[in-house]
C-alpha positions in Angstrom: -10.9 20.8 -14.9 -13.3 19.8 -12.2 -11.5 18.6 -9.0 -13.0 15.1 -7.8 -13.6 15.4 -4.3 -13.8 12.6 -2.0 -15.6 11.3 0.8 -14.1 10.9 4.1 -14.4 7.3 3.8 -12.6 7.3 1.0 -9.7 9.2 2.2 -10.0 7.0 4.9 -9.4 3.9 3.1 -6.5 5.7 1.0 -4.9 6.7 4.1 -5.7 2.8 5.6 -4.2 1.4 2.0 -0.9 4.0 2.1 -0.3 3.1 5.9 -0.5 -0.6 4.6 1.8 0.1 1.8 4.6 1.9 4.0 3.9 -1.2 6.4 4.3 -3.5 3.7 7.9 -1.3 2.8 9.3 -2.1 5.9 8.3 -5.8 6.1 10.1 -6.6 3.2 13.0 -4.6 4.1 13.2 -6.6 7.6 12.9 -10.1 5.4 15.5 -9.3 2.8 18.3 -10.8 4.5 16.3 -13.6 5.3 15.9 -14.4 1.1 17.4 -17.6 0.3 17.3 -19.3 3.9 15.8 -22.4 3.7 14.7 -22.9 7.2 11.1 -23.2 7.1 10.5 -19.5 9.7 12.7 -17.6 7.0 10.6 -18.9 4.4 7.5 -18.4 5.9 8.4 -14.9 7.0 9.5 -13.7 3.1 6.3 -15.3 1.9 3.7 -13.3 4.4 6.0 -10.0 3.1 5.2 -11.2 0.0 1.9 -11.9 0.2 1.3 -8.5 2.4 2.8 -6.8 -0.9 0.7 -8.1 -3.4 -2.4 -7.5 -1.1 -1.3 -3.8 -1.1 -0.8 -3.1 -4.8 -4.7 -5.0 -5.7 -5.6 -3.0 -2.9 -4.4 0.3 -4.4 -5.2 -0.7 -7.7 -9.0 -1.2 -6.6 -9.1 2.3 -5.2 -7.6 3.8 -8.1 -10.4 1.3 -10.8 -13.2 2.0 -8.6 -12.8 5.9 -8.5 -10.8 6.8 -11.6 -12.4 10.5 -11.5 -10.8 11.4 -7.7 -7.9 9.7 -9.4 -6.0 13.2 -9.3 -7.1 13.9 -5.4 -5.9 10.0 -4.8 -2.6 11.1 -5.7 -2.0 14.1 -4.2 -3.4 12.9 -0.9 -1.0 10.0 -1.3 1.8 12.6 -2.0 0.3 14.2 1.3 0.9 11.3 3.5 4.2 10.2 1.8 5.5 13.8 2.8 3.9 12.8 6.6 5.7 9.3 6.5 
C-alpha cells in the first residue's frame, strides 16, 4: 500500500483543524451547565459552542473529501496530536 504523504500545509491545516476541534471540546464543556438558561448571555454562549462545533466537523470533513488518498496519514497525524493534547 503506498503511503500518501502530505504537504506541510496540509499537516498544517490538520493540525489548525485538531487544535480547533480540542478548542471546540472544551467550549462546549464550559457551556454545558449553561443548557437550558434562558437569559439571553447563556443562550448566546451555547449557540457560538454550537456553532464553533459544527464549523469543526465540515471543517474536518473537507479535509478528509478533499484528500481521501492521505486519508490514512490524516488519521495517524490526528492520533499524533491527540496523544500531544
Amino acid at each position: 500500500m503506498t503511503q500518501a504523504v502530505m504537504s506541510e500545509m496540509e499537516r498544517n491545516e490538520v493540525l489548525d483543524v485538531m487544535i480547533a476541534n480540542e478548542q471546540s471540546g472544551k467550549l462546549s464543556d464550559a457551556v454545558e451547565g449553561l443548557r437550558g438558561d434562558e437569559r439571553e448571555f447563556a443562550t448566546s454562549l451555547c449557540a457560538y459552542a454550537d456553532d464553533f462545533a459544527i464549523q469543526t466537523r465540515q471543517r474536518v470533513r473537507r479535509i478528509i473529501h478533499q484528500h481521501p488518498e492521505a486519508y490514512p496519514a490524516i488519521l495517524s497525524l490526528l492520533r499524533t496530536v491527540l496523544k500531544w493534547i
